[in-house]
N, C-alpha and C positions, 0 to 999 in steps of 0.2 A: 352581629348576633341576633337580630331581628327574628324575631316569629320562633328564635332556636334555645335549644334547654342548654346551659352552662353549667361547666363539670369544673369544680374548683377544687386547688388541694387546700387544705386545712393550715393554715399559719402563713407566716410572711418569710422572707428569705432572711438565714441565720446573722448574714454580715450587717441588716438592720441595728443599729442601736436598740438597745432593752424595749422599750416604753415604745418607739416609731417601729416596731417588729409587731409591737402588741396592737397598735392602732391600727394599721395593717391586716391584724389578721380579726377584726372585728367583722363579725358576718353584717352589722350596718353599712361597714366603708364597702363590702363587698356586691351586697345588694344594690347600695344605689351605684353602683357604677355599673352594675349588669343593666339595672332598668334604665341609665342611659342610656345603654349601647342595644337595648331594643328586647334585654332576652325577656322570655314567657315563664321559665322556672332554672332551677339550679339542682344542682345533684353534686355532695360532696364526697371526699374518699379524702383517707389520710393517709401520712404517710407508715410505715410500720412500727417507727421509736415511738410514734405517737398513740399508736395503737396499746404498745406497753406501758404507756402511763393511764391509757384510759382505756381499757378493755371494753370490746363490744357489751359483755353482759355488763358488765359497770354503767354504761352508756344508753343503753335503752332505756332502763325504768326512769333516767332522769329526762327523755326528753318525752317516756309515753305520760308523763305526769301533765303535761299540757305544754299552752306558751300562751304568757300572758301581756296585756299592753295596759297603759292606762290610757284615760279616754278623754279627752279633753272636749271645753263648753257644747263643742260642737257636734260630739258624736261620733268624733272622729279618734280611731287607737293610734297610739304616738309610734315611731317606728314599725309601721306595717308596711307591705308593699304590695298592695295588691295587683300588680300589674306582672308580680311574679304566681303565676296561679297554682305552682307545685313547686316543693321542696323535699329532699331526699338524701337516705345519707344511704352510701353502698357501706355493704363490709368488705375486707382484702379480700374475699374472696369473687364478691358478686363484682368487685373493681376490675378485676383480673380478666372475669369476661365480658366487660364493657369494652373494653381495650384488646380484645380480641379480632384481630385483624386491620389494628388500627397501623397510620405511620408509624409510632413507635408504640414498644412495649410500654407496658405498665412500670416498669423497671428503670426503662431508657425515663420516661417521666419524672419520674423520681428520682433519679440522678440530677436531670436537669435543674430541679427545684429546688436539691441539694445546694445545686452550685451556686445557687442565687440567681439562674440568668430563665429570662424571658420565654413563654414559648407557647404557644397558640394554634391551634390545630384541629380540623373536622373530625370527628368521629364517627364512622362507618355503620352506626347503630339510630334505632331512633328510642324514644321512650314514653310509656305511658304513665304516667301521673296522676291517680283516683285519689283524691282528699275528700275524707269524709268528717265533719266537726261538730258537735255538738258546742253553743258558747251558753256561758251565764254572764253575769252581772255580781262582782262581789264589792266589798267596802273593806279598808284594810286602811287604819288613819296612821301616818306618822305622828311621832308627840315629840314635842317641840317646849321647853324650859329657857329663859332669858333672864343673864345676869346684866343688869344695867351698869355701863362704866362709870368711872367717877371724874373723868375730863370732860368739861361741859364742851368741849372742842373735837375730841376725837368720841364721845360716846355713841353718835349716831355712823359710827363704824364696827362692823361686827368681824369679829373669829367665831367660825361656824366650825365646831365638833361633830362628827357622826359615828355611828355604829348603827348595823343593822339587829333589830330582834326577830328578824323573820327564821324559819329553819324549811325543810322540807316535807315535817309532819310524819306520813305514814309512808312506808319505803320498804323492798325488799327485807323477808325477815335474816337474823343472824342468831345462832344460837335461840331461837322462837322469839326473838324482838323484834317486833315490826317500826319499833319510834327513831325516825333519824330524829335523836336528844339535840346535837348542836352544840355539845360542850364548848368545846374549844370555838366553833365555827356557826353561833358568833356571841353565845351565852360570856364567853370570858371578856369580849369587845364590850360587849351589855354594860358588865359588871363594872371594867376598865370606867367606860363613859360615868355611869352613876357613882364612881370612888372620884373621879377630876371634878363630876358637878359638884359633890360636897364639899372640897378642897377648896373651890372655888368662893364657895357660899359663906365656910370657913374663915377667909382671910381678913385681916380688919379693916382691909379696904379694898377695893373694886380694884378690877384693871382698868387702867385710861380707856382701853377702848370697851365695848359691851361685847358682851357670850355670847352665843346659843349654843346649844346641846340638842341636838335632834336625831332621836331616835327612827329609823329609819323603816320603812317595809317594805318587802318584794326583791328585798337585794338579791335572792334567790333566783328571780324569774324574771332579772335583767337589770338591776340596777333600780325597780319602778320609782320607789320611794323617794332615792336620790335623785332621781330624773325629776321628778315630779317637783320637788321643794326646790330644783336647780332653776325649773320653770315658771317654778309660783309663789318664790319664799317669803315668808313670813315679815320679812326686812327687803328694803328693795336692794334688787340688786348690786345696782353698783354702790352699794354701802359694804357686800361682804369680801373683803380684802383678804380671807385667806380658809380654806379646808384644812383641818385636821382629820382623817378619816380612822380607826379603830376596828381593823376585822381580823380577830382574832387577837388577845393580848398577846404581844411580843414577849417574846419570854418565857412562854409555857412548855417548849419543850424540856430545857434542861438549862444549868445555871449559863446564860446567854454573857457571850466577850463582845459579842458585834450586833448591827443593825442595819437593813435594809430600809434608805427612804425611798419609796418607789414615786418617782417626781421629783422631788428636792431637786434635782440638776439644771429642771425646767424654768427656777423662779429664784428671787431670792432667798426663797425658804429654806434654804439649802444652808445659807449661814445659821438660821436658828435650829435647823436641825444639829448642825456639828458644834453648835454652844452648849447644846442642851447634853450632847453624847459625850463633850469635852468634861461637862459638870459631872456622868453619871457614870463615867470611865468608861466607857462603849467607844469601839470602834465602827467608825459608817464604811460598809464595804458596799458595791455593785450590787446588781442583781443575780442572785448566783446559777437562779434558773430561769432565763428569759422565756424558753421555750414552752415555761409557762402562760405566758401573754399576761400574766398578774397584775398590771398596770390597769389593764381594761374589764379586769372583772371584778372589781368592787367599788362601792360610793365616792370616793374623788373621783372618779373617771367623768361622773356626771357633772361634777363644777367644773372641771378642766373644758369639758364642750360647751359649757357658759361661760368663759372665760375668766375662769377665776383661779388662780394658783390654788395645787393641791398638793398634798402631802398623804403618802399613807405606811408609817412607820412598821414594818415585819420583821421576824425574828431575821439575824443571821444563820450563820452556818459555824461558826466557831464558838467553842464551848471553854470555860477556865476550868471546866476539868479534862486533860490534856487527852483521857482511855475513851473520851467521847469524839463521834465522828457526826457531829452537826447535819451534816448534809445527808448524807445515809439517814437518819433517826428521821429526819422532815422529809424526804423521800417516801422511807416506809411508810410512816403517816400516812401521806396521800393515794397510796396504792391499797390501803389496809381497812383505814378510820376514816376516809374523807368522805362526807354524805353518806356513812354507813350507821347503821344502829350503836356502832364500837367508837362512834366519837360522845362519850356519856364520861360519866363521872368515876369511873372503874381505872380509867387508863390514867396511865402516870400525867403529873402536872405539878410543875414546880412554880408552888408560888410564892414564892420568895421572888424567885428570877421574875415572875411576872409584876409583881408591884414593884419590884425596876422600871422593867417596860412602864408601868401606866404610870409613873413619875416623868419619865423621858416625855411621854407625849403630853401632861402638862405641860411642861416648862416649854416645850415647842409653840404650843399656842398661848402661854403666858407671856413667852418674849416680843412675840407679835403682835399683842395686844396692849402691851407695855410703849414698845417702841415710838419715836417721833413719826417714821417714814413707813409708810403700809408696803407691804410683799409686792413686786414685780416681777414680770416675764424677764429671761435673761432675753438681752438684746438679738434676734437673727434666732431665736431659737422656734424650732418644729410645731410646736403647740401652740406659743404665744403668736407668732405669725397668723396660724391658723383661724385662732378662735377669743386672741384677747392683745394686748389686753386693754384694759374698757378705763385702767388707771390711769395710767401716765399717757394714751393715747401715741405710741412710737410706733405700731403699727394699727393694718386693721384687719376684724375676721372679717371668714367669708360669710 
């Protein structure tokens, strides 16, 4: 691919596991494997199911709002690539005649990618790529709270809480409202976070191990925040034994029967999720919509690539009132409310079912701050191979 622009479809193949579908379809894992194999820019297209959950007009105003890096000592933006010089998304239409007199249709592609299997191929076109950018310089601090344990033996190990308080500010208007509010996404996470620190503050005695709570910014515009505190935290690292992440209270759509740990499978966290779900009557189901990639697009994601087990507790799909259809309701959401001006304080929200939710994710990080033995990677597993883990030392990252 040397000197050549690289046309990539949007996602990973379906038969992936949840979470390895989602890493997969990270446009990081994508970039640097093009700037391996020599290409100069990328031009993406999606497939059409994807097209309906994210609509071209949906889709532009969030990526004409910019893209942001943070900058580290050096001057240098974290996940940049400059060796890719142009970046591009087609719409189905303008894909359509990219693929116009190519080996295979547009169609034949899309099948293939369907099926999961491989396929690689010159395109009979060439392409021009004009980026034009203005950059600033902004300051946006994460805030950071520390409960000190009360084991003089395990205190100088941490469970690290997060939610993000960033939103997207000013956005397409709806009914003349121009404020994406953020109710739900991540105002309720906010709230979540600051009900567990008092809770915490609360109790007559400390957890054996020590808290933090860190409010997070930029989750928005990649994750910054949590990147950024994954890379500089406040505690050194290999002192923080476990992520709790907080994006969106679980719970808010309607009174919630079940719970998505999106990670749990990866660590042992996975026991103190189903102790905490056991205590709160919740069933842990799968991910019900992988095809979301939801693994990789909120703040654990960024301790998982520092090698630290994460967890990030979401509503299920099953409701105990039986005329409710879960999945449909958190569908509609996201095609309706999501980064829209309509995710505000107008729209239904049960909070009852949510301060469920933000008890559940207490006691997930209470039990692991409690415990004798800190969170591990399950043995052979995809992530912990990958990128940890740094505790037990049974394998190594790259």
């Amino acid at each position: 691919m040397r000197g050549k622009i690289v046309v990539g479809i949007y996602g990973a193949p379906a038969a992936f596991p949840s979470t390895e579908r989602a890493y997969y379809s990270d446009f990081n894992v994508k970039a640097r494997m093009a700037v391996a194999h020599g290409a100069v820019g990328t031009i993406g297209i999606m497939l059409p199911e994807d097209w309906k959950r994210s609509p071209w007009e949906w889709l532009i105003p969030q990526i004409q709002m910019g893209e942001m890096h943070w900058i580290d000592k050096g001057g240098i933006p974290q996940d940049f690539f400059p060796e890719l010089q142009g970046n591009a998304l087609l719409s189905q239409q303008r894909a359509e005649m990219l693929f116009a007199g190519a080996p295979k249709t547009l169609e034949q592609a899309f099948a293939t990618a369907r099926a999961g299997k491989p396929q690689a191929f010159a395109l009979p076109e060439s392409a021009h790529i004009r980026t034009v950018a203005t950059q600033s310089t902004i300051h946006s601090p994460n805030i950071v709270a520390e409960l000190k344990g009360s084991d003089r033996r395990l205190r100088d190990q941490y469970v690290v809480y997060t939610a993000h308080v960033d939103h997207l500010g000013i956005c397409p208007a709806v009914n003349g409202d121009n404020v994406c509010h953020g109710a739900l996404d991540n105002a309720s996470g906010t709230s979540t976070l600051l009900e567990i620190a008092r809770a915490y503050a609360s109790l007559p005695e400390p957890p054996r191990r020590s808290v933090l709570f860190v409010f997070v910014t930029g989750e928005e515009m990649g994750l910054l925040g949590s990147d950024y505190f994954a890379h500089f935290p406040t505690a050194p690292l290999n002192s923080i034994v476990a992520n709790v992440n907080i994006d969106g209270a679980p719970g808010s759509y309607f009174p919630m029967k079940d719970v998505v740990a999106l990670g749990a499978e990866h660590s042992t966290l996975g026991g103190e999720v189903a102790s905490a779900a056991k205590i709160m009557g919740f069933e842990v189901s799968p991910d019900p919509m992988p095809e979301e990639v939801s693994f990789i697009r909120s703040d654990q994601y960024s301790f998982v690539l520092q090698g630290v087990p994460a967890v990030n507790v979401e509503d299920g799909v099953k409701s105990t009132d039986p005329k409710i259809n879960g999945l449909e309701v958190i569908k509609k959401w996201l095609v309706t409310r999501y980064h829209t001006p309509l995710d505000n304080m107008d729209q239904p929200i049960d909070f009852d079912s949510a301060a469920k939710g933000a008890v559940m994710n207490f006691l997930v990080g209470y039990e692991v701050a409690q415990q004798e033995r800190s969170p591990d990677w399950v043995k052979g597993d995809f992530f912990g191979t990958r990128f940890g883990p740094r505790h037990a030392g049974t394998s190594t990252g790259e």
